[in-house]
N, C-alpha and C positions, 0 to 999 in steps of 0.2 A: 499548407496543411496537407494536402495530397502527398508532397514528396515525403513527408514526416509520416506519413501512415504506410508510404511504400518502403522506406526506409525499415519501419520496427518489424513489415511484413518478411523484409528479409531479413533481416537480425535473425528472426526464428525461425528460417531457412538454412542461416552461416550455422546457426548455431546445433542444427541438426546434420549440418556437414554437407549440404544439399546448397543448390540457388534457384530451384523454383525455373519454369516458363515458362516463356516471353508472354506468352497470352496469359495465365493468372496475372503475371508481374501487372500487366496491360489491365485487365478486368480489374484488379484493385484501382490501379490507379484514374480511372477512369469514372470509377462507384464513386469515389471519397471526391472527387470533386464534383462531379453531378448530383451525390446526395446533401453537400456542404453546400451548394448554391440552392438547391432544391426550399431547404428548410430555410436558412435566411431571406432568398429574394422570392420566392414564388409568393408568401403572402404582399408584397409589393408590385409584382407584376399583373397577377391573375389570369397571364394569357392576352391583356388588351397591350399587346403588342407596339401598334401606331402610336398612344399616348406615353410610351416609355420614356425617360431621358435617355441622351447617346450611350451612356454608362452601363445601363440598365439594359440596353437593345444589347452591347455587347456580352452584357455576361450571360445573358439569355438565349444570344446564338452560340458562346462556349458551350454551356448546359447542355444542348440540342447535338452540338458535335461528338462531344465528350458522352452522350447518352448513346449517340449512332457508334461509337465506338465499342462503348460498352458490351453491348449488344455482338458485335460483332464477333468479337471476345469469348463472349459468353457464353456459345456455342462450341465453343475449341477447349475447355474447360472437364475438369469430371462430375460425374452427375451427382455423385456428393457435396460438391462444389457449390454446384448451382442451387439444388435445394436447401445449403447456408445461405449461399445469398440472398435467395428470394426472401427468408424470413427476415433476414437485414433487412432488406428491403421494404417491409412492411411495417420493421421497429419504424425507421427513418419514415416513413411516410404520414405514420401514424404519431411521430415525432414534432412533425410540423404540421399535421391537420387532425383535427379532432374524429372519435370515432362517435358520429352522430347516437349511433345506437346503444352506447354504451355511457359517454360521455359529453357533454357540451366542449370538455377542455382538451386541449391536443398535448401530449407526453411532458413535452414541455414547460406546458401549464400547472401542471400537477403539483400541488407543493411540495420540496423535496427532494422532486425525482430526478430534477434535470440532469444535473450531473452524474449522476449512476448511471442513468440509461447512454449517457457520452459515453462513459468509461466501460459500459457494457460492450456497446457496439462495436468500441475500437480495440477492444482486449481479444473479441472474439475474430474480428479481421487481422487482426494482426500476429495473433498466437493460434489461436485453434484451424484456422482455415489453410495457414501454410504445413502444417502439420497434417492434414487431411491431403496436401499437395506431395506432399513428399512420400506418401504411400500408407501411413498410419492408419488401421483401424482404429473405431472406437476404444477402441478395450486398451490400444497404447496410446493414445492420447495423453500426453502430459498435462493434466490440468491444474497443476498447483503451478505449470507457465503461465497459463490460462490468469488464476490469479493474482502471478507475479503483475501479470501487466496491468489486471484491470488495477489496484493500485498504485501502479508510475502513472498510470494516466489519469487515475485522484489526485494524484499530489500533483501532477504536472498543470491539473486546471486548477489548483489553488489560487496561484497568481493572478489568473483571469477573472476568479471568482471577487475576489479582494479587490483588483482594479475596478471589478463596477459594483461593489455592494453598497454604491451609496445612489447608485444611477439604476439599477434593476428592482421590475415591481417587486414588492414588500409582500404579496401573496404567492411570489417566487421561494419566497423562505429558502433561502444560500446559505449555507454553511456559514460562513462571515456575518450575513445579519441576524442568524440564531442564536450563534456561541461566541461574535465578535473577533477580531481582528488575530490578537493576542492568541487567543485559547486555539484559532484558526491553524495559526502557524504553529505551534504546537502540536497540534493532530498532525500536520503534514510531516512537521521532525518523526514524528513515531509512524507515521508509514515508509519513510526513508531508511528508518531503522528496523524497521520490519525486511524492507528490500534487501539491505543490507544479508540479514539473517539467511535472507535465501541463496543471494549468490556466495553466501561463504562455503557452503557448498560446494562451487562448482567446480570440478577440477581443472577446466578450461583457463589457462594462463592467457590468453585472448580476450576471452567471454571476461574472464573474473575481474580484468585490467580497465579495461573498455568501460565494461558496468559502474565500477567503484567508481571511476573517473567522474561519468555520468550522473550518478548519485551522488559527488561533491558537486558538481555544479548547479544540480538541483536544489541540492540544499542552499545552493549561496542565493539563487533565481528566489527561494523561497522566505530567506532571510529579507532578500531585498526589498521581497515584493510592498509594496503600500498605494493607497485609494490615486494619492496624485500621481502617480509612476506615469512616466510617456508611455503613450500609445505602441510607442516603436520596441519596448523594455519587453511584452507581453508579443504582441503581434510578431515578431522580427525572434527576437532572444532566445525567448522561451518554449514558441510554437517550435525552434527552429534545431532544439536539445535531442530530438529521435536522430535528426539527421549528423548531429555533431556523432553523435554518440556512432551511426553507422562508419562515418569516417576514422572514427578513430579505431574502431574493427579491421577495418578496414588494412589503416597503415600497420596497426600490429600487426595483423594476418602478415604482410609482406613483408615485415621485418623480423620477424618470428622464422618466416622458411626460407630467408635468405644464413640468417644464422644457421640454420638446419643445413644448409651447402656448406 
């Protein structure tokens, strides 16, 4: 999951003609797995340490490294940087624990919301924050990239969605168990075809090649998807489409300026 957010974090670095420093590159990757353990295992740990499983001790000292990393990071960073982050940082907290004072339920819990707020957080690390890196004031901020992504990253958690709407609480209300399975994938065809609309656009024969590719595959990820899918089809395949997608940026780019010689 981390290389897959560090991966679209540069996509929209290549694609601004930039690649970002080693310390953002680092402080992303570092955030996206210390926040992804944060919210899944912290309500299983609590901090009681001694009574952990081995399993559970280990991702728990990852956590703590990858946090001391973080940090470390953090500092080396712009200070528009850090004051995105921090508010990330408080979605994601407030993600996985409830705000007493406002709510008994944590972001999560919220019926509805879950997924938006995924797609929020990772739209905005991934698109708005390397943008802030690469020198952008607010005022050039491209933010219909902004919304490019938070929608790939709607449709990219469709699959996920679908594989457990028959195993997630029912006060979660998913997409899948509101409008069902059918109409599901449907909504994701037309945000694919939405994406589509935008990179037609691009005059980038890299960007435009890469993208489309991406967005056929996505679409087949999304055809395929269904409740009994393995584990391995979402987990492995699906999470793993940001980084396909960097690679094949990638090889274009090099074959693209070797044509150019």
């Amino acid at each position: 999951m981390a290389c897959s957010v560090l991966a679209l974090a540069h996509l929209t670095l290549l694609r601004l003609g930039g690649s970002g420093s080693f310390s953002f590159l680092c402080t992303v990757f570092f955030a996206a797995i210390f926040g992804y353990n944060f919210v899944k295992y912290f309500g299983l740990a609590k901090f009681h340490y001694r009574s952990l499983t081995t399993k559970l001790k280990e991702i728990q000292t990852l956590s703590i490294l990858c946090l001391i990393g973080f940090i470390f990071y953090f500092f080396m960073i712009k200070n528009a940087l850090k004051l995105s982050l921090l508010v990330l940082g408080l979605i994601t907290f407030f993600y996985g624990m409830p705000l007493k004072c406002v709510s008994s339920k944590s972001l999560r819990r919220i019926t509805g919301l879950k997924i938006y707020v995924i797609a929020f957080v990772w739209a905005v690390t991934t698109s708005f924050l390397p943008q802030l890196e690469n020198g952008l004031e607010l005022a050039d901020i491209h933010y219909i990239w902004i919304l490019e992504r938070f929608i790939f990253i709607l449709v990219l958690m469709l699959p996920f969605e679908i594989r457990d709407m028959y195993f997630d609480d029912l006060k979660l209300s998913t997409i899948p168990q509101r409008i069902g399975l059918y109409n599901t994938k449907i909504l994701g065809y037309f945000g694919v075809f939405l994406l589509f609309v935008f990179i037609s656009q691009n005059t980038n024969a890299v960007a435009f090649i890469s993208s489309s590719l991406t967005l056929l595959f996505l679409l087949l990820f999304l055809t395929k998807s269904r409740p009994d899918r393995s584990v391995y089809f979402t987990a492995f395949w699906v999470e793993s489409l940001p980084i396909i997608w960097w690679i094949m940026w990638f090889v274009l780019d090099k074959l693209n300026e070797s044509c150019t010689f």
